[in-house]
PDB file of N, CA, C and O in Angstrom:
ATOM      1  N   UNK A   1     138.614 102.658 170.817  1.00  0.00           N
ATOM      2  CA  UNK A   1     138.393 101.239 171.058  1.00  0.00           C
ATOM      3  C   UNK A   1     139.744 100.582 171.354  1.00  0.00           C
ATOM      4  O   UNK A   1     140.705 100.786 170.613  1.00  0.00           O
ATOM      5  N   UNK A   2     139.798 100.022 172.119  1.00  0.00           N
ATOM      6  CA  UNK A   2     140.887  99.193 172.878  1.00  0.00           C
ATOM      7  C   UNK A   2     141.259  97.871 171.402  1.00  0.00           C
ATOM      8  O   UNK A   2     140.527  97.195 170.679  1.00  0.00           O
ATOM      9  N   UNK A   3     142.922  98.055 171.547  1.00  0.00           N
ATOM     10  CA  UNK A   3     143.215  97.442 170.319  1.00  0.00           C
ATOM     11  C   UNK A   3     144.944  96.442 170.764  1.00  0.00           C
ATOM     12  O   UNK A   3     145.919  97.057 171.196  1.00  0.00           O
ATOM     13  N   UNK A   4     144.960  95.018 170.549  1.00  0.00           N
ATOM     14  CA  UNK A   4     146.382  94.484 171.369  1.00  0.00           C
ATOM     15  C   UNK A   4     147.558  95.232 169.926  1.00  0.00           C
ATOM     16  O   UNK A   4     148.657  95.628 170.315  1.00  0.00           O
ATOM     17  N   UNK A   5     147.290  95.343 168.636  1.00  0.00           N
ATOM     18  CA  UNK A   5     148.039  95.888 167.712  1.00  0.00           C
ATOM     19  C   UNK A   5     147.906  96.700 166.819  1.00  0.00           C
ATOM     20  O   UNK A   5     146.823  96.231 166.468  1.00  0.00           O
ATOM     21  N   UNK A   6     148.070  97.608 166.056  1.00  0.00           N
ATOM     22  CA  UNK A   6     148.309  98.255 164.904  1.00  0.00           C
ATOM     23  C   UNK A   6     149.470  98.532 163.757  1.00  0.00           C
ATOM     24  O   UNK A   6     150.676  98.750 163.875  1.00  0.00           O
ATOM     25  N   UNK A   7     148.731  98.445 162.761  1.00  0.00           N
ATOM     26  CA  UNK A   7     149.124  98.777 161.880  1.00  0.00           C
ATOM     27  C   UNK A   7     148.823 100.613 160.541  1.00  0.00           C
ATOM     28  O   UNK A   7     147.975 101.393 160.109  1.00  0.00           O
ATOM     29  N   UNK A   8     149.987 100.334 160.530  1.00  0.00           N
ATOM     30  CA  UNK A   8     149.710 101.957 159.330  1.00  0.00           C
ATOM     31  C   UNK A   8     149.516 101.754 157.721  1.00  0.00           C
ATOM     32  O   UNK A   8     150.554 102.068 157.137  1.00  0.00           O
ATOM     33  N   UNK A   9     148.736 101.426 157.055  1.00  0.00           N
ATOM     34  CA  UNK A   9     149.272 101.094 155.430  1.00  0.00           C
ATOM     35  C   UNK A   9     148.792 102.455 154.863  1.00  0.00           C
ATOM     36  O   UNK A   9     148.546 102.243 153.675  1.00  0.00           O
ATOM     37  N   UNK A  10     148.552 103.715 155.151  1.00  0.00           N
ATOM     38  CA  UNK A  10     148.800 104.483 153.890  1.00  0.00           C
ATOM     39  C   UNK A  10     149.641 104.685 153.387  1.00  0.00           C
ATOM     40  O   UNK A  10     150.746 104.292 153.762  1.00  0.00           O
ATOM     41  N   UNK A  11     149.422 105.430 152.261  1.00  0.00           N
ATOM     42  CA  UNK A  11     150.484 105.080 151.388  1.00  0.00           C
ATOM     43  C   UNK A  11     149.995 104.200 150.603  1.00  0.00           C
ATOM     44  O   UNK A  11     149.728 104.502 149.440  1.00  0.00           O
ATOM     45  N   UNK A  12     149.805 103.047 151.050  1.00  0.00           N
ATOM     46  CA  UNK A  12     149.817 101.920 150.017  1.00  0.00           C
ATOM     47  C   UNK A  12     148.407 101.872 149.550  1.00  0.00           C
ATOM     48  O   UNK A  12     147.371 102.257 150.090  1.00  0.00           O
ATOM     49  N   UNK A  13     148.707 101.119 148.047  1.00  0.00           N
ATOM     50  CA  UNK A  13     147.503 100.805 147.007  1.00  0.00           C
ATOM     51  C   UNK A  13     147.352  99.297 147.545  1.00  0.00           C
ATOM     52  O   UNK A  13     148.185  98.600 148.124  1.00  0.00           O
ATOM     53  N   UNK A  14     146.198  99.050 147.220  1.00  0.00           N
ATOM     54  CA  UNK A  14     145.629  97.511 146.957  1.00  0.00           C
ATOM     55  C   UNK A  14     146.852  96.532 146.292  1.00  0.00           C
ATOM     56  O   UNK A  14     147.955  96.939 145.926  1.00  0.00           O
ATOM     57  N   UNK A  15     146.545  95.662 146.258  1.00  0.00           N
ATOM     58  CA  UNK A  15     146.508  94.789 147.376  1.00  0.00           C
ATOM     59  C   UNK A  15     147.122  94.699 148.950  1.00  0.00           C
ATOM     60  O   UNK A  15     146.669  94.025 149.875  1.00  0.00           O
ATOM     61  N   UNK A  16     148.055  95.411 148.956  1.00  0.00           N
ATOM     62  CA  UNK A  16     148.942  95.712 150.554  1.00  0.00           C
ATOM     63  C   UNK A  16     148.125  95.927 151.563  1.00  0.00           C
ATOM     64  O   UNK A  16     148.141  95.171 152.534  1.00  0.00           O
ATOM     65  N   UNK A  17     147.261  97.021 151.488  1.00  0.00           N
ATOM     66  CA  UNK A  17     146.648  97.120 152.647  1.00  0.00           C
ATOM     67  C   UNK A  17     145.925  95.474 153.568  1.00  0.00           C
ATOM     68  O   UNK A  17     145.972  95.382 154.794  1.00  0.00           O
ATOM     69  N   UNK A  18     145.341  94.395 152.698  1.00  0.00           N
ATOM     70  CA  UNK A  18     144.694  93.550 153.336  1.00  0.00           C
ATOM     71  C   UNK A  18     145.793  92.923 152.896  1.00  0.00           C
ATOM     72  O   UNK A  18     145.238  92.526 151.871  1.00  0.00           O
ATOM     73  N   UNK A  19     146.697  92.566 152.812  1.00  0.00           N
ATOM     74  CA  UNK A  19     148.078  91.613 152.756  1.00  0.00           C
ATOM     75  C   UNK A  19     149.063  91.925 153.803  1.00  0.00           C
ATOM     76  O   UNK A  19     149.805  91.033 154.216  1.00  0.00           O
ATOM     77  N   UNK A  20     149.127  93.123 154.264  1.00  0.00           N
ATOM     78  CA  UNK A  20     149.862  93.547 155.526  1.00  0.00           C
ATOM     79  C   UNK A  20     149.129  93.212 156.758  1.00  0.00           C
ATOM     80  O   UNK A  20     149.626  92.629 157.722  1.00  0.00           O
ATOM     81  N   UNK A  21     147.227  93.853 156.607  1.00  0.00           N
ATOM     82  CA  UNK A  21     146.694  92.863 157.783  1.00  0.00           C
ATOM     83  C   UNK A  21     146.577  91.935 157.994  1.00  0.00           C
ATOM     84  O   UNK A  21     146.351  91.627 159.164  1.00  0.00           O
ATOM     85  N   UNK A  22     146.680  90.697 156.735  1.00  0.00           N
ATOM     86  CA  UNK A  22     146.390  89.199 156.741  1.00  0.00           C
ATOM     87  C   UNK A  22     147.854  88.663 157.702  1.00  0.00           C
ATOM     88  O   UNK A  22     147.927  87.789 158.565  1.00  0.00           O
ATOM     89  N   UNK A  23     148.821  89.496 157.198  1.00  0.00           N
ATOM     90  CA  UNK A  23     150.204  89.035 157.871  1.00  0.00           C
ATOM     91  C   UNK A  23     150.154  89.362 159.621  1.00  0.00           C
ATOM     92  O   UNK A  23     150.283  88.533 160.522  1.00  0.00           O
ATOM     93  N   UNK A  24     150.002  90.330 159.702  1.00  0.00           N
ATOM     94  CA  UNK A  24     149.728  91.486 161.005  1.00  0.00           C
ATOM     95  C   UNK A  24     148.732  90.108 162.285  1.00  0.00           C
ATOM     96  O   UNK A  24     149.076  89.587 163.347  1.00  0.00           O
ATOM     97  N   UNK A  25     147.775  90.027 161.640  1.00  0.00           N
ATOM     98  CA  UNK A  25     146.670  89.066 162.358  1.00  0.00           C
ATOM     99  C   UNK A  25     147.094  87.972 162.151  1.00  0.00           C
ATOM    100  O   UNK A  25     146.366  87.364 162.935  1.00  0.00           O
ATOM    101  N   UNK A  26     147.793  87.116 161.646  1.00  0.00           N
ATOM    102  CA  UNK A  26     148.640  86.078 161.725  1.00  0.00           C
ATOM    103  C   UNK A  26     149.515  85.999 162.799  1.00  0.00           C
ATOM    104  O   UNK A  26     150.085  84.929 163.014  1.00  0.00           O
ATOM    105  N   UNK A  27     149.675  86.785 163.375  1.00  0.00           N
ATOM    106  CA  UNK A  27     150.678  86.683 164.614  1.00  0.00           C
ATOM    107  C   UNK A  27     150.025  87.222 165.813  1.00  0.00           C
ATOM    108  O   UNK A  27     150.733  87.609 166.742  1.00  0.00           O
ATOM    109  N   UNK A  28     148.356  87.304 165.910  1.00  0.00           N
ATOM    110  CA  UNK A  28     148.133  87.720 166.655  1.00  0.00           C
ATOM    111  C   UNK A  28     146.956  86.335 167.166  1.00  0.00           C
ATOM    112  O   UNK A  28     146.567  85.634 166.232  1.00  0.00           O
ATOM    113  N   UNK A  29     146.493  86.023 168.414  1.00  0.00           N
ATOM    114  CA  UNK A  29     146.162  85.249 169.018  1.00  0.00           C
ATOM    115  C   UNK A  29     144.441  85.085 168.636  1.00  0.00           C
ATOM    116  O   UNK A  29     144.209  86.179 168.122  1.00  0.00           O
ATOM    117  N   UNK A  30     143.635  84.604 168.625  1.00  0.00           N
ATOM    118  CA  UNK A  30     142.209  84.191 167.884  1.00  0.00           C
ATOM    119  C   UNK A  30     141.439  85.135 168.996  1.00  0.00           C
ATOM    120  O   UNK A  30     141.665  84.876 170.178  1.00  0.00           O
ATOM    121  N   UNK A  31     140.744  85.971 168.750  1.00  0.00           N
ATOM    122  CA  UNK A  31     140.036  87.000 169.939  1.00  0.00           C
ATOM    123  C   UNK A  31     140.572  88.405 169.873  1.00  0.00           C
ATOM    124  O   UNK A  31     139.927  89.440 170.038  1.00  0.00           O
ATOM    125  N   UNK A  32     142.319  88.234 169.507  1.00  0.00           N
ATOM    126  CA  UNK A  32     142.811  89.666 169.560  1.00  0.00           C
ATOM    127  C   UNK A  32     142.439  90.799 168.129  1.00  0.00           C
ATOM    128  O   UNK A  32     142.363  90.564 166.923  1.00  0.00           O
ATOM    129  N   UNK A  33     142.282  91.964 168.858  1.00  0.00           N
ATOM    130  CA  UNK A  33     141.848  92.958 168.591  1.00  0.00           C
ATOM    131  C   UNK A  33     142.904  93.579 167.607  1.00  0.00           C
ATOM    132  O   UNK A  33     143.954  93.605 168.250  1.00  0.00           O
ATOM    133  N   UNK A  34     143.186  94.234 166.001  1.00  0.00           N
ATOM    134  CA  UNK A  34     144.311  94.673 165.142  1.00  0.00           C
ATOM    135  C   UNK A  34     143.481  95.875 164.532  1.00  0.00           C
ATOM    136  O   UNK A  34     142.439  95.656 163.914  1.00  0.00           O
ATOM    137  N   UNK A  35     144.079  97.418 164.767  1.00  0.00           N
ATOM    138  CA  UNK A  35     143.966  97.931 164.063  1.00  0.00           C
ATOM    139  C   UNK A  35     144.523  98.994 163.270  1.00  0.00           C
ATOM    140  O   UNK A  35     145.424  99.763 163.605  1.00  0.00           O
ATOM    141  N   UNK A  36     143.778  98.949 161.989  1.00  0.00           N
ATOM    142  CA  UNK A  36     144.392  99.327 160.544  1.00  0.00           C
ATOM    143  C   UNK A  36     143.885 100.871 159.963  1.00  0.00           C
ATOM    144  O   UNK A  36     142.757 101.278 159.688  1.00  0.00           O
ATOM    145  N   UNK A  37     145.129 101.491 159.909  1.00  0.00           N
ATOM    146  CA  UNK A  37     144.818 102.745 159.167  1.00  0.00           C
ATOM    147  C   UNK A  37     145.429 102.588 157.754  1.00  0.00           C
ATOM    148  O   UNK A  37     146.501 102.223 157.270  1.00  0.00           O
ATOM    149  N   UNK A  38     144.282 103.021 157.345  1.00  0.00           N
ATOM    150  CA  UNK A  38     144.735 103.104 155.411  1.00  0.00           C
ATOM    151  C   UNK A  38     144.366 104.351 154.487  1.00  0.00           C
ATOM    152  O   UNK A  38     144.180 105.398 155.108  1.00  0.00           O
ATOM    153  N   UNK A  39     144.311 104.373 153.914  1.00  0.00           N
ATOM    154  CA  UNK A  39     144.094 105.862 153.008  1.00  0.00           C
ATOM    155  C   UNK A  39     143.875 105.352 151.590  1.00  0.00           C
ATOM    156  O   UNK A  39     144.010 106.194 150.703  1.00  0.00           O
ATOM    157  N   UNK A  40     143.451 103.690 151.112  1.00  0.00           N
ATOM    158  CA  UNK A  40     143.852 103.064 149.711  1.00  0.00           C
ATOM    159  C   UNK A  40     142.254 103.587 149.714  1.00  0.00           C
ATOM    160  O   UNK A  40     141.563 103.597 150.732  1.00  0.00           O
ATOM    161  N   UNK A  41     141.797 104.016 148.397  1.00  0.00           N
ATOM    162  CA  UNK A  41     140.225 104.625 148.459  1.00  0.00           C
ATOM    163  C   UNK A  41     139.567 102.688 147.806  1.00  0.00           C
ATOM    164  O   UNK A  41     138.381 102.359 147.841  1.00  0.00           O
ATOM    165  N   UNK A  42     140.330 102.074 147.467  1.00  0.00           N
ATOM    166  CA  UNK A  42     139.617 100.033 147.886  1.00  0.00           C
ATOM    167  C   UNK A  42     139.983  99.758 148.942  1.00  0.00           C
ATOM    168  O   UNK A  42     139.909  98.529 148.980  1.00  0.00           O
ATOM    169  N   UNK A  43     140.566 100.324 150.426  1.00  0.00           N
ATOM    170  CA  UNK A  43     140.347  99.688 151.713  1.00  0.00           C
ATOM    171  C   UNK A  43     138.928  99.875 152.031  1.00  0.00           C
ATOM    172  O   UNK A  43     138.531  98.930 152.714  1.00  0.00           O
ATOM    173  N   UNK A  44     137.909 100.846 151.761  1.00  0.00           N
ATOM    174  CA  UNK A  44     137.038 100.433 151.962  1.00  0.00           C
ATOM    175  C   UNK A  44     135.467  99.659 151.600  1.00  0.00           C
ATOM    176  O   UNK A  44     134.289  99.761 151.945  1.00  0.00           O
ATOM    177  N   UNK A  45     136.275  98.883 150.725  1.00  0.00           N
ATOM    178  CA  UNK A  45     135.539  97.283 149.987  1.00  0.00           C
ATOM    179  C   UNK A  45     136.439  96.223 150.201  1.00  0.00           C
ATOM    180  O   UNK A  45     135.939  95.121 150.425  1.00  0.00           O
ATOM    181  N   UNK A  46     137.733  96.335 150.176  1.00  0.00           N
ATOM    182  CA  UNK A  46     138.472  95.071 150.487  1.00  0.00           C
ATOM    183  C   UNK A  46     138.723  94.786 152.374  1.00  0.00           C
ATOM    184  O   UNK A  46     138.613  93.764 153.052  1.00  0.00           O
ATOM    185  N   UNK A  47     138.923  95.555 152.567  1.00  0.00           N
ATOM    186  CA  UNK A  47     139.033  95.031 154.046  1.00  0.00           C
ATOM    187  C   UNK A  47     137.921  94.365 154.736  1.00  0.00           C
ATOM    188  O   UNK A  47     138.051  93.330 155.389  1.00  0.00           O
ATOM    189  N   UNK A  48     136.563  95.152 154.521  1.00  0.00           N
ATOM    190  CA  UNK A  48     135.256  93.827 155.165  1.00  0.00           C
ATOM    191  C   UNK A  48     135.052  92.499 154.311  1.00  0.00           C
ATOM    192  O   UNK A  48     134.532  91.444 154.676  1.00  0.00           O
ATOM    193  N   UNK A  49     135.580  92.818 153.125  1.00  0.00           N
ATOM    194  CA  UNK A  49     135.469  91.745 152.061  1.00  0.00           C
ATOM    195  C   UNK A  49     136.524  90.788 152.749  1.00  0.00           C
ATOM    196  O   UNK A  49     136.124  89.630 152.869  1.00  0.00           O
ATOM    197  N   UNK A  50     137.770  91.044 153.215  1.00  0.00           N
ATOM    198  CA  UNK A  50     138.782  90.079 153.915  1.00  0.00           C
ATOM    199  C   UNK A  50     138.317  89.598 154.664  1.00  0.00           C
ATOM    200  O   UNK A  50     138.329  88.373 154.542  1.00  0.00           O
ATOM    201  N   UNK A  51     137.585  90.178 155.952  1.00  0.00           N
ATOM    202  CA  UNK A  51     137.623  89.653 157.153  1.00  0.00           C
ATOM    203  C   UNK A  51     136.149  88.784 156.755  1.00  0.00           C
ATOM    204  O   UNK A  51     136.063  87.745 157.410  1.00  0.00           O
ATOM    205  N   UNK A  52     135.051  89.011 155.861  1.00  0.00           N
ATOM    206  CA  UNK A  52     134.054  87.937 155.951  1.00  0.00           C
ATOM    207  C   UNK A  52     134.733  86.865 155.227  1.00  0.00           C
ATOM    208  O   UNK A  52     134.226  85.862 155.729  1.00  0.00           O
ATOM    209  N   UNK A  53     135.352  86.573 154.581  1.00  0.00           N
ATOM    210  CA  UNK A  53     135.957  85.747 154.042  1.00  0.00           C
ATOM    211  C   UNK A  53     137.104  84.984 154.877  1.00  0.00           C
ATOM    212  O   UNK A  53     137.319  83.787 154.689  1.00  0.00           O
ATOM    213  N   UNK A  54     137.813  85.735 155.793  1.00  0.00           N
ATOM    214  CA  UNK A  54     138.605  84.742 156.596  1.00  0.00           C
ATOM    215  C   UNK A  54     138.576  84.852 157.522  1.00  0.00           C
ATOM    216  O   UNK A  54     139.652  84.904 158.118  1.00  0.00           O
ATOM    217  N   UNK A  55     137.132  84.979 158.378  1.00  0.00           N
ATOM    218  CA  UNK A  55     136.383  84.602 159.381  1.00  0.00           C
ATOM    219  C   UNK A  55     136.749  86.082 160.557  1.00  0.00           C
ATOM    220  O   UNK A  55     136.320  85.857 161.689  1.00  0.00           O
ATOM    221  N   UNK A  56     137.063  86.701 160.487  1.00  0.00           N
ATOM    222  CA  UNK A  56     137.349  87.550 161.061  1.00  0.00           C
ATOM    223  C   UNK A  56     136.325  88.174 161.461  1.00  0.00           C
ATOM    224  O   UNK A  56     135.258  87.813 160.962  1.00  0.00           O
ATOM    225  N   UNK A  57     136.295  89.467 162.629  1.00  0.00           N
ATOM    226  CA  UNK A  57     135.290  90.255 162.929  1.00  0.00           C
ATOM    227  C   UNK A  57     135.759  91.527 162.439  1.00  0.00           C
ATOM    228  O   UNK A  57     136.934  91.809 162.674  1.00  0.00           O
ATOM    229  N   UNK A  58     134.901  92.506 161.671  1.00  0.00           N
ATOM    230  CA  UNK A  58     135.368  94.043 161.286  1.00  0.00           C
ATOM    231  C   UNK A  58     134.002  94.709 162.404  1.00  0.00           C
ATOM    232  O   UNK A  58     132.779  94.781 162.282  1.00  0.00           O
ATOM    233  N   UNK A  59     134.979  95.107 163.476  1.00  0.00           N
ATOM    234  CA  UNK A  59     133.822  95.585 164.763  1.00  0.00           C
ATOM    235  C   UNK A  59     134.210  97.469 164.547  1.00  0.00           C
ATOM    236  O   UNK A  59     133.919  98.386 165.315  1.00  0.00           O
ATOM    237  N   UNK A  60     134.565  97.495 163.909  1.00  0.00           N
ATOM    238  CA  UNK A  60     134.425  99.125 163.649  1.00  0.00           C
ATOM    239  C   UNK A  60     135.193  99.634 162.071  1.00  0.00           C
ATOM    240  O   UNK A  60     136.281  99.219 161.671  1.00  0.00           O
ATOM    241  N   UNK A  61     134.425 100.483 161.453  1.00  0.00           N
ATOM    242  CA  UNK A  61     135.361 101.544 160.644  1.00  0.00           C
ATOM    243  C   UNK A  61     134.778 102.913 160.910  1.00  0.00           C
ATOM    244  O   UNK A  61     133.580 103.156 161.053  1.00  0.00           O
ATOM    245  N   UNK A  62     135.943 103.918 160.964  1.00  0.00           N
ATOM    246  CA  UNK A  62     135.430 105.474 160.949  1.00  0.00           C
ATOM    247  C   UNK A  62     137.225 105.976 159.871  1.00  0.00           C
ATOM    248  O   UNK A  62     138.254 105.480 159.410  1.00  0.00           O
ATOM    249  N   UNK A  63     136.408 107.377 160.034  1.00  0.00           N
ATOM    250  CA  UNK A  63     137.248 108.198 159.152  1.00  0.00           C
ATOM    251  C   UNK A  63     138.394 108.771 160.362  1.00  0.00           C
ATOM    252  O   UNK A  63     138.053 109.124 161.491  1.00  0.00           O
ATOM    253  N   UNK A  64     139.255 108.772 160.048  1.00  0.00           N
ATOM    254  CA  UNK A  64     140.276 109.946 160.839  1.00  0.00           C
ATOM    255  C   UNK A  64     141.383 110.656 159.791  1.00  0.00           C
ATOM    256  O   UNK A  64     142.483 110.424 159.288  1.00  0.00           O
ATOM    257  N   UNK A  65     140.191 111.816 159.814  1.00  0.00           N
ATOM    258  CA  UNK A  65     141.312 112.597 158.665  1.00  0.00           C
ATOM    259  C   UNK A  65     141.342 112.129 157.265  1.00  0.00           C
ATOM    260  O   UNK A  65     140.199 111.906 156.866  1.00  0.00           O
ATOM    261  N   UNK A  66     142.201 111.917 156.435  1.00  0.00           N
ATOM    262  CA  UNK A  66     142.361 112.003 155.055  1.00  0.00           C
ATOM    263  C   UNK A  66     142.075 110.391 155.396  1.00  0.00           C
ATOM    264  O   UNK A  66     141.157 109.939 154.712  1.00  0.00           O
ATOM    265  N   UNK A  67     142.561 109.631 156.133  1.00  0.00           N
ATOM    266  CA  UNK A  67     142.724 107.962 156.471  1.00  0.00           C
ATOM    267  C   UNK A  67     141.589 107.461 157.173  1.00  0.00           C
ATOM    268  O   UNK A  67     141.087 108.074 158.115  1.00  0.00           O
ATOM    269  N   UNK A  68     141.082 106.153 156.662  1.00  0.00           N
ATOM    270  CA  UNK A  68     139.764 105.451 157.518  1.00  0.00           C
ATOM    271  C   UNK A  68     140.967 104.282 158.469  1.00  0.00           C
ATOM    272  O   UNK A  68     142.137 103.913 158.368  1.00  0.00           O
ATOM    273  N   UNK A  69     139.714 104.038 159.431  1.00  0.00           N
ATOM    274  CA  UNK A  69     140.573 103.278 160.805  1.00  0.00           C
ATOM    275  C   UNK A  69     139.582 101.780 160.467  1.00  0.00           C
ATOM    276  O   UNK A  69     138.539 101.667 159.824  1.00  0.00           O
ATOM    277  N   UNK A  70     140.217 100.988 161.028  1.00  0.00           N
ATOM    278  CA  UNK A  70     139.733 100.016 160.372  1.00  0.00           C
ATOM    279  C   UNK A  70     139.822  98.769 162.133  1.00  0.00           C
ATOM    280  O   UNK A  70     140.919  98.350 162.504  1.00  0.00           O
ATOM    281  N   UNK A  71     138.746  98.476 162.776  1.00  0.00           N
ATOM    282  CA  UNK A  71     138.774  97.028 163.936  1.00  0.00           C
ATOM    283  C   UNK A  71     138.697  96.212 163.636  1.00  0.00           C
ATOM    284  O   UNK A  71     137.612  95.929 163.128  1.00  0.00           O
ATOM    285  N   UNK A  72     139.581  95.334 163.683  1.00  0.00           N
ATOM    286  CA  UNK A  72     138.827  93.799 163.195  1.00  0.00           C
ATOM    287  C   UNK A  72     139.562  93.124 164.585  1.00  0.00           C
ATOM    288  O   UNK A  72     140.561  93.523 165.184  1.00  0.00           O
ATOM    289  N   UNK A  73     138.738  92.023 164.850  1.00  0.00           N
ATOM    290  CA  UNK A  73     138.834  91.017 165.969  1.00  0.00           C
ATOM    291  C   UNK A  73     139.605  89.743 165.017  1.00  0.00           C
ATOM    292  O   UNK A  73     139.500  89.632 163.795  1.00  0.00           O
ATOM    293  N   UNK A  74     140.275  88.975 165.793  1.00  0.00           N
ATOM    294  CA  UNK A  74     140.844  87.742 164.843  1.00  0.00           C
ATOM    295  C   UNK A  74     139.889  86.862 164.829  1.00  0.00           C
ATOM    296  O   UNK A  74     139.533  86.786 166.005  1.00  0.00           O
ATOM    297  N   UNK A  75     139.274  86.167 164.219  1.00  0.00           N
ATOM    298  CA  UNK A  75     138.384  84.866 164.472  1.00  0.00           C
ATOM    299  C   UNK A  75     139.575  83.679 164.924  1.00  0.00           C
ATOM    300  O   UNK A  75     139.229  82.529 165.196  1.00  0.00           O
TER     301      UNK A  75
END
């Protein structure tokens, strides 16, 4: 899926992962496309939990490897 940025947070535990994308999508334009690889085993409850909460779109997650990939659109 066609993406204007990415980011890498494995490695990191909670809270970072959705604090690096909140920052990440902050600099990115309302429509643009950011995506997030993580490996935190709460990226996958906190990250859709972020984006319904700050209006965002989460238009894809899959697995790649030990790490899930994470789309979100900016609202």
């Amino acid at each position: 899926m066609d993406h204007d940025a990415e980011i890498d947070v494995t490695g990191l535990l909670c809270p970072l992962p959705v604090l690096k994308a909140r920052k990440r999508l902050q600099a990115l334009q309302s429509g643009q496309v950011l995506r997030v690889r993580a490996d935190d085993p709460a990226a996958i409850v906190d990250l859709p939990h972020f984006c319904a909460q700050a209006g965002h779109a989460l238009l894809a997650m899959d697995v790649d490897g030990p790490a899930q990939v994470y789309v979100i659109r900016k609202g």
